[in-house]
C-alpha positions in Angstrom: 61.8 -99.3 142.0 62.0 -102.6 140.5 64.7 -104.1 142.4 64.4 -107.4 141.4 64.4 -106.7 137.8 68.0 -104.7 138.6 69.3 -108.1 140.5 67.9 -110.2 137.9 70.0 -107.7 135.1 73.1 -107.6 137.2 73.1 -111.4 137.9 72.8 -112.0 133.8 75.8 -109.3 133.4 77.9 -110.8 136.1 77.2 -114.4 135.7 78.3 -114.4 132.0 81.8 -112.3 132.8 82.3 -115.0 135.5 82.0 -117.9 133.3 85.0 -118.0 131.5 87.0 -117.0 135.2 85.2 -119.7 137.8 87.2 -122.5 138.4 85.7 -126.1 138.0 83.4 -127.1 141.1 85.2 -129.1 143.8 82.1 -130.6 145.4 82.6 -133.5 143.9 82.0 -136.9 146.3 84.1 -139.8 146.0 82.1 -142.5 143.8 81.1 -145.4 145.8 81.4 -148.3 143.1 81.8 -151.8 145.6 82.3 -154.8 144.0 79.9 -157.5 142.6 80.8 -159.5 146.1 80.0 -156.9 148.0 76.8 -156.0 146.5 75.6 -159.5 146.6 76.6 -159.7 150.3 74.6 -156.4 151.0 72.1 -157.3 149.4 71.0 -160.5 151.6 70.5 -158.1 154.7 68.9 -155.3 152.7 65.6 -154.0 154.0 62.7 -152.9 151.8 59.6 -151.1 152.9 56.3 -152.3 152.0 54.0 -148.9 153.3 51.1 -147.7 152.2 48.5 -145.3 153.0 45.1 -143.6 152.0 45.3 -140.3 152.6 42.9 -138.1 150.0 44.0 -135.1 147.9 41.7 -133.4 145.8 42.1 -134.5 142.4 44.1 -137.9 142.9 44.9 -140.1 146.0 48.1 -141.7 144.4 50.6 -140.0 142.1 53.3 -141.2 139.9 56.2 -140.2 137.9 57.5 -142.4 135.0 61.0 -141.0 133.4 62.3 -141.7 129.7 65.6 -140.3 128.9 67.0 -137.6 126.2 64.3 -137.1 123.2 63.3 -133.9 121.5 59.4 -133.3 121.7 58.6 -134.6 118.0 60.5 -137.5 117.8 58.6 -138.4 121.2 55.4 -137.4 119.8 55.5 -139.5 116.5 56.1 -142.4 118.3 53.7 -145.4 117.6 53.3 -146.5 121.3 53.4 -143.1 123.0 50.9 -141.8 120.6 48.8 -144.7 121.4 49.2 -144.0 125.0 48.2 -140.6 124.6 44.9 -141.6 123.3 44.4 -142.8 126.7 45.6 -139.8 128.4 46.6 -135.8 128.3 49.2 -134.5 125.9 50.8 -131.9 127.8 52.5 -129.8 124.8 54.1 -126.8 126.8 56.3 -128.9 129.6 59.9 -128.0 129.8 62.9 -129.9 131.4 65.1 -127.0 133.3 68.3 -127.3 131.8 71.2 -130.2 130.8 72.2 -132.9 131.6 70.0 -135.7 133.0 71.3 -135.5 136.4 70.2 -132.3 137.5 66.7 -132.4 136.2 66.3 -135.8 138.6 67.8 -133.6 141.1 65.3 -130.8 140.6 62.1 -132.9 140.2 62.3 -133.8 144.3 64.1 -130.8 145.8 63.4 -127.4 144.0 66.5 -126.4 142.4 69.4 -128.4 140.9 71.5 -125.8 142.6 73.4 -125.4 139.1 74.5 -128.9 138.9 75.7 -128.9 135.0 77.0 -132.7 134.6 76.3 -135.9 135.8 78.9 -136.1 138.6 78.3 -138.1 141.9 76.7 -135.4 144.3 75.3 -135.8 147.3 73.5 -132.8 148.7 73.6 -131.7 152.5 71.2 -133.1 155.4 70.0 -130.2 155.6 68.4 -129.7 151.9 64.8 -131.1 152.5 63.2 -132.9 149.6 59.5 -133.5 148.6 59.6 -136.7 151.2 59.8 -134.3 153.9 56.7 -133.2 152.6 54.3 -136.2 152.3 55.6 -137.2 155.8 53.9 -134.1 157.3 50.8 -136.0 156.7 52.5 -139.5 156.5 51.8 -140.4 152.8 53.3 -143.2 152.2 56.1 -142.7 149.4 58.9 -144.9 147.3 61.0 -144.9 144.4 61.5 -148.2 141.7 64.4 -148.1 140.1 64.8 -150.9 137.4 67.8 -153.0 137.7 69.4 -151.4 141.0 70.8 -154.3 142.9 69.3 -154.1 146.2 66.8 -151.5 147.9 69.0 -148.5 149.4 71.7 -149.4 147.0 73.9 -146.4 147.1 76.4 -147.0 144.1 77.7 -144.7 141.2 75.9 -147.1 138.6 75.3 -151.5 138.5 75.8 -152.7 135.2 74.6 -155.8 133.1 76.3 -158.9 135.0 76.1 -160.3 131.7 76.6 -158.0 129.0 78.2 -155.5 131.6 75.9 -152.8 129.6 74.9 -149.9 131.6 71.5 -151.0 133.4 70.9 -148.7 136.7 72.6 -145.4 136.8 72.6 -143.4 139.9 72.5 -139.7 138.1 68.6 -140.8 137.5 67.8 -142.2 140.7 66.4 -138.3 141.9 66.3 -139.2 146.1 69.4 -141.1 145.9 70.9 -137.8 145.1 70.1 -136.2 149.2 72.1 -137.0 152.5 68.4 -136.4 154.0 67.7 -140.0 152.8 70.7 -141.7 152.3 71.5 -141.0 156.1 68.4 -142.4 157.6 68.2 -146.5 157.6 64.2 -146.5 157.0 63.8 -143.5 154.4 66.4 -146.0 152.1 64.1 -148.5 152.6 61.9 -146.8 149.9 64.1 -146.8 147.5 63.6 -150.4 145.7 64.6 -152.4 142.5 61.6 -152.3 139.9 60.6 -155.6 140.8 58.9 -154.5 143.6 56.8 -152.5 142.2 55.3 -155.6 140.8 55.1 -157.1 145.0 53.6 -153.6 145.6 50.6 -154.3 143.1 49.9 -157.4 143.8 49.8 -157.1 147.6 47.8 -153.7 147.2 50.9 -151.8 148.7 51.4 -149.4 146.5 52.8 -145.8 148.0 50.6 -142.4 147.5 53.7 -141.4 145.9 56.6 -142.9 143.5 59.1 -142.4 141.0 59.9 -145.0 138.6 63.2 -144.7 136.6 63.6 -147.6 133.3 67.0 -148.6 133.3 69.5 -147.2 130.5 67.9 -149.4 127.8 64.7 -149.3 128.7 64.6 -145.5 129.2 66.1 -144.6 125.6 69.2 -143.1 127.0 71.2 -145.9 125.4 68.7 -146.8 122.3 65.5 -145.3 120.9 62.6 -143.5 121.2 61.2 -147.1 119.7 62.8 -149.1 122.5 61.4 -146.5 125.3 58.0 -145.9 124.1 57.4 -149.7 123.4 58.6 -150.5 127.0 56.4 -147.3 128.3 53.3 -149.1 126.3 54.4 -152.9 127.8 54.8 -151.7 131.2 51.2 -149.3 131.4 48.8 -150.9 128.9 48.1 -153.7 131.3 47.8 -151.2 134.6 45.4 -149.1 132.7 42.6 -151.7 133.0 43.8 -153.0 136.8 41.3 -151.7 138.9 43.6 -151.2 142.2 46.0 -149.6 139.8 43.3 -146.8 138.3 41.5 -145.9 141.2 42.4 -142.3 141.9 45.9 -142.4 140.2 47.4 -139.5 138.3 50.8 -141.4 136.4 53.1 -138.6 135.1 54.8 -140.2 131.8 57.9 -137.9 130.7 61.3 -137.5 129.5 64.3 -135.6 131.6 65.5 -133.4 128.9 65.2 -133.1 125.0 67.9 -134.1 122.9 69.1 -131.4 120.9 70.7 -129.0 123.0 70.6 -125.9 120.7 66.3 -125.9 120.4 64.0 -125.2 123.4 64.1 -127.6 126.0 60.9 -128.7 125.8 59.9 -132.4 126.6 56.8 -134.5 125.2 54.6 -135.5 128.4 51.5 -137.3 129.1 48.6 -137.4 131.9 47.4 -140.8 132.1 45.4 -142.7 134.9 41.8 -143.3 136.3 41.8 -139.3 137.1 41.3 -138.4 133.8 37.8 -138.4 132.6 36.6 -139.8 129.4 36.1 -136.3 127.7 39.6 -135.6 128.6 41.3 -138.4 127.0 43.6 -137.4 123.7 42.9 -133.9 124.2 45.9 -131.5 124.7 47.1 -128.8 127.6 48.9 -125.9 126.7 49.5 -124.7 130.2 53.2 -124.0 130.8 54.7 -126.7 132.9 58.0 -127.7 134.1 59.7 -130.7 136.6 58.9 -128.5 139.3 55.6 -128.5 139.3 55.7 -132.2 139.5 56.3 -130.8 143.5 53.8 -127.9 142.8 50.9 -130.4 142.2 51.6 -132.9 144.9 51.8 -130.0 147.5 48.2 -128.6 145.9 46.3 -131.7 145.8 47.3 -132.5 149.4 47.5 -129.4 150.7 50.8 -129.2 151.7 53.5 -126.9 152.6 56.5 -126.0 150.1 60.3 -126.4 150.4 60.7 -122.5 149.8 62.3 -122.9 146.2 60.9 -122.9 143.1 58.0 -125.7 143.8 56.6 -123.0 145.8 55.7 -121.2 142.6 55.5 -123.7 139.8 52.4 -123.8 137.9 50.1 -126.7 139.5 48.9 -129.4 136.5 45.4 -128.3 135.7 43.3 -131.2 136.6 44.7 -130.6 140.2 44.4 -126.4 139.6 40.3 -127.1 138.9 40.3 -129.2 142.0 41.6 -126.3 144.1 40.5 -123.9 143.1 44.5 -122.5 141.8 44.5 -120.3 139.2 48.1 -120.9 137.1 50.2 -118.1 135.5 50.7 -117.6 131.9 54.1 -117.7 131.4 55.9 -116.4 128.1 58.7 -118.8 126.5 59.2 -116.6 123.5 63.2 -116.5 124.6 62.9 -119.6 126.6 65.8 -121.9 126.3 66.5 -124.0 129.7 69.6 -125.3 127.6 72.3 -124.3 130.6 72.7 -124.2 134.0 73.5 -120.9 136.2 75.8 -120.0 138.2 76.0 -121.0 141.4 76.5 -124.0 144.5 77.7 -126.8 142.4 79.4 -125.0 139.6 81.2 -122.3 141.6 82.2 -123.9 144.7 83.4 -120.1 145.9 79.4 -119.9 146.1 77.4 -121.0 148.9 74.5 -123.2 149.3 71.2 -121.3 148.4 69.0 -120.8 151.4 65.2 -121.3 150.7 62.8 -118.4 150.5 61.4 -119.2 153.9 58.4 -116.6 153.5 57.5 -117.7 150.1 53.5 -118.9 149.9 52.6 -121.7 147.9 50.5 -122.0 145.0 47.8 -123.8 147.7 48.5 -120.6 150.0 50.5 -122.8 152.2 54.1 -121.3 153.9 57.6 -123.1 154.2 57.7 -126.3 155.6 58.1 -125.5 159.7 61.5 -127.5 160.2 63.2 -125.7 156.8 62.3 -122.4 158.5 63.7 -123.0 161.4 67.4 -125.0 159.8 67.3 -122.2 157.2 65.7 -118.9 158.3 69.3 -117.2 159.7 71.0 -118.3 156.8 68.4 -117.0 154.1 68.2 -113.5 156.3 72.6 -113.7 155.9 71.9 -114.5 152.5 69.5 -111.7 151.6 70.8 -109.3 153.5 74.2 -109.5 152.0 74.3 -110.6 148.8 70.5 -109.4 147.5 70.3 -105.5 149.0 74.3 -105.0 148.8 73.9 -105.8 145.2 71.4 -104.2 144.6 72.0 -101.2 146.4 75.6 -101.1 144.5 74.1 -101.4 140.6 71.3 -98.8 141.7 74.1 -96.3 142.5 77.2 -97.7 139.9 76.9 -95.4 137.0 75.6 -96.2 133.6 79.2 -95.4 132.0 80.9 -97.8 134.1 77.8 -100.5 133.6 78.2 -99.9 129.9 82.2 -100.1 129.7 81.9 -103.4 132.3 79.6 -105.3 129.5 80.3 -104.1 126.7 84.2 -105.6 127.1 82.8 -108.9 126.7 82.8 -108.1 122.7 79.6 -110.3 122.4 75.9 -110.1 121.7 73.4 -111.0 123.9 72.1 -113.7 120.6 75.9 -114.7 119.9 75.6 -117.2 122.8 71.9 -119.1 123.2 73.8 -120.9 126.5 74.8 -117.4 128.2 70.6 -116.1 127.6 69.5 -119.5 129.3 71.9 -119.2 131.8 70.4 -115.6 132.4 66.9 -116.6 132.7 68.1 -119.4 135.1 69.9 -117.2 137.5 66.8 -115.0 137.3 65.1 -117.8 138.7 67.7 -118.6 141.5 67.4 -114.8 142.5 63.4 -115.7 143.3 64.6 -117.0 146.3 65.8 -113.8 147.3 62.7 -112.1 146.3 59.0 -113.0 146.5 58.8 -113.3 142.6 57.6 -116.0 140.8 60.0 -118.0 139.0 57.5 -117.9 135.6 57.6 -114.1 135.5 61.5 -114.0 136.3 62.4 -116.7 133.8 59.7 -114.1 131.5 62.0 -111.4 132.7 65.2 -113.2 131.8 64.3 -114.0 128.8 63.1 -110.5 127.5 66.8 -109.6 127.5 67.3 -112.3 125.4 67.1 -110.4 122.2 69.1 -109.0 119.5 71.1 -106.2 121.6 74.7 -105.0 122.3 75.6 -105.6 125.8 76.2 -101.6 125.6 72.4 -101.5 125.2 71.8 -102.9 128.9 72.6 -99.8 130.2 70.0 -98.1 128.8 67.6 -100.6 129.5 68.7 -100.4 133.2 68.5 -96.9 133.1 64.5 -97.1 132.2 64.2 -100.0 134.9 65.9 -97.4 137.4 63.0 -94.5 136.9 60.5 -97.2 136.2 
């Protein structure tokens, strides 16, 4: 019987009669804002890492992830400077943000999930949520984040603007590490997260982490201009690092956008492969190989061999150049009813929900398990979790009768096509059920999206009735 498949159906059916009922998330933190005193006082004691390493992977020893902000996939790709940059690089032409708005995106790209975070509130997730750090310090790659414009390393603040145009300049929602009380609690770990001006102290003194994230600030990125603004910036920032040898040698730079702009068309995001990985034959060709900010975790734990965080890294697609290194073969994954335009249902939206638990049994797309310390914080709770909420509904839709499913969504009075959001939310809560399941999050978001057609919601019962004898 294909249980998941039920779950996934159920969760679509249920989530979309709960969203009009679920009161507004209340796990909202207090913003920490100090004042331009205090910031200048914290910032004359404020320590900033220097670290490096050399540990090899097998397609790239250092890896990094360049953000731009809210463009739809054409307007990025008719861009002067990005198209120039591509020329020097891999178009990847089937990458996909995971939903909207910015902040949970960031949130994803470093952590697995963006526990259906639907706005750009200040959040600050539990210590006990591990994060791709907790990863590269398994084998002590050195890591750090640059973030242009943010006051002083470890800076913790809502935003920092312009102290002379008072513009928006740094912006918290896009710093992604900022985001988890895993780093924000330990002294050292904040020590990595530095202004953008030290990436520049990094290069020159050959210090340079294995792994970093580099977020433009609100102008820079496009958020609060153009596609113009942010590609010509991309171009003025990486021309000159293309031809530094220290720079090239081994380096895979990631160079994408959080989300598209358009919020009724397919999420999908222009993104480019650039650095002195990619061979000569390679450069201005295209990829076509589905792709989204999770396997931005995927890859790193390939090409180093690593273990997984048990959410949906563990089964993201793996960027090809780092797939023929390893020996990974990646999934075809459908889009045909791919949206990625809302969130689900679940941790931050419905605070009645509880905090996901990882799939702690979940193998990686390098054959790796869970990362040891997640299994043992989280192994109880995903057990709880599994036990209660994945079998007991299943078990209840398996013996429910098709009269009653039929009568429960077919009072909604809607289509399944009369609401684009409610189908992406479906195909998003199919992926959050993965972690109940030991499906990959390609074929359930495949799944998902098959119901994602022209159908009274009468018509799901006698879809679930095939799925039952299936």
């Amino acid at each position: 019987m294909k249980y998941s498949t039920l779950a996934n159906l159920a969760a679509f059916a249920a989530s979309t009669a709960m969203a009009d009922s679920s009161s507004y998330n209340s796990r909202t933190y207090s913003t920490v804002n100090p004042s331009a005193t205090e910031i200048a006082e914290t910032a004359k004691t404020a320590k900033t890492n220097h670290i490096t390493s050399n540990v090899k992977g097998a397609a790239f020893n250092r890896f990094i992830s360049i953000w731009l902000e809210n463009t739809d996939y054409d307007k990025a790709a008719e861009d002067d400077s990005l198209s120039w940059l591509a020329t020097q690089g891999i178009i990847l032409d089937n990458y996909w943000a995971l939903t909207h708005p910015s902040e949970p995106n960031y949130l994803a790209a470093v952590g697995g999930d963006y526990f259906a975070l639907d706005d750009d509130r200040f959040i600050s997730m539990p210590a006990n949520v591990s994060t791709i750090v907790d990863l590269l310090d398994t084998k002590n790659i050195s890591w750090g984040e640059y973030q242009e414009h943010m006051p002083y390393t470890g800076y913790q603040g809502f935003n920092y603007s312009n102290q002379e145009t008072f513009a928006n300049d740094y912006v918290r929602k896009h710093n992604p590490l900022i985001l988890y009380e895993s780093i924000t609690n330990d002294a050292d770990r904040l020590a990595n997260i530095k202004n953008f001006t030290e990436f520049y102290v990094d290069l020159n003194g050959t210090t340079l982490p294995q792994y970093s994230f580099i977020t433009p600030n609100m102008t820079n990125d496009g958020h609060d201009t153009t596609i113009k603004v942010a590609g010509q910036w991309s171009r003025d920032f990486l021309e000159p690092l293309l031809s530094n040898e220290y720079f090239m040698n081994d380096t895979l730079v990631v160079l994408t956008f959080d989300e598209n702009d358009t919020y009724s068309v397919k999420n999908k995001i222009f993104t480019i492969l650039l650095g002195g990985v990619i061979p000569d034959e390679l450069k201005g060709t295209t990829d076509s190989t589905y792709y989204d900010h999770y396997s931005l975790i995927s890859s790193v734990e390939a090409n180093w061999d690593l273990p997984s965080l048990g959410r949906h890294d563990a089964t993201a697609n793996v960027f090809q150049i780092v797939a023929n290194a390893t020996n990974i073969t990646n999934k075809e994954v459908d889009t045909t009813y791919m949206v990625n335009n809302e969130t689900y249902i679940g941790y931050l939206k419905d605070d009645t929900i509880a905090l996901p638990a990882p799939n702690v049994s979940v193998i990686n797309m390098n054959g790796k398990g869970v990362l040891s310390d997640i299994v043992k914080t989280w192994s109880s709770e995903y057990s709880a979790q599994v036990s209660e909420t994945y079998f007991t509904s299943t078990t209840t839709t398996v013996s429910q009768s098709l009269t009653d499913v039929a009568t429960l969504v077919s009072g909604t009075g809607t289509t399944l096509t009369e609401s684009a959001t409610s189908g992406d939310a479906a195909a998003t809560s199919a992926v959050s059920k993965d972690n109940a399941t030991n499906t990959s999050s390609s074929s359930s978001k495949a799944a998902a999206g098959a119901v994602s057609v022209d159908l009274k919601w009468t018509s799901l019962a006698a879809m679930i009735a095939g799925l039952i004898f299936f």
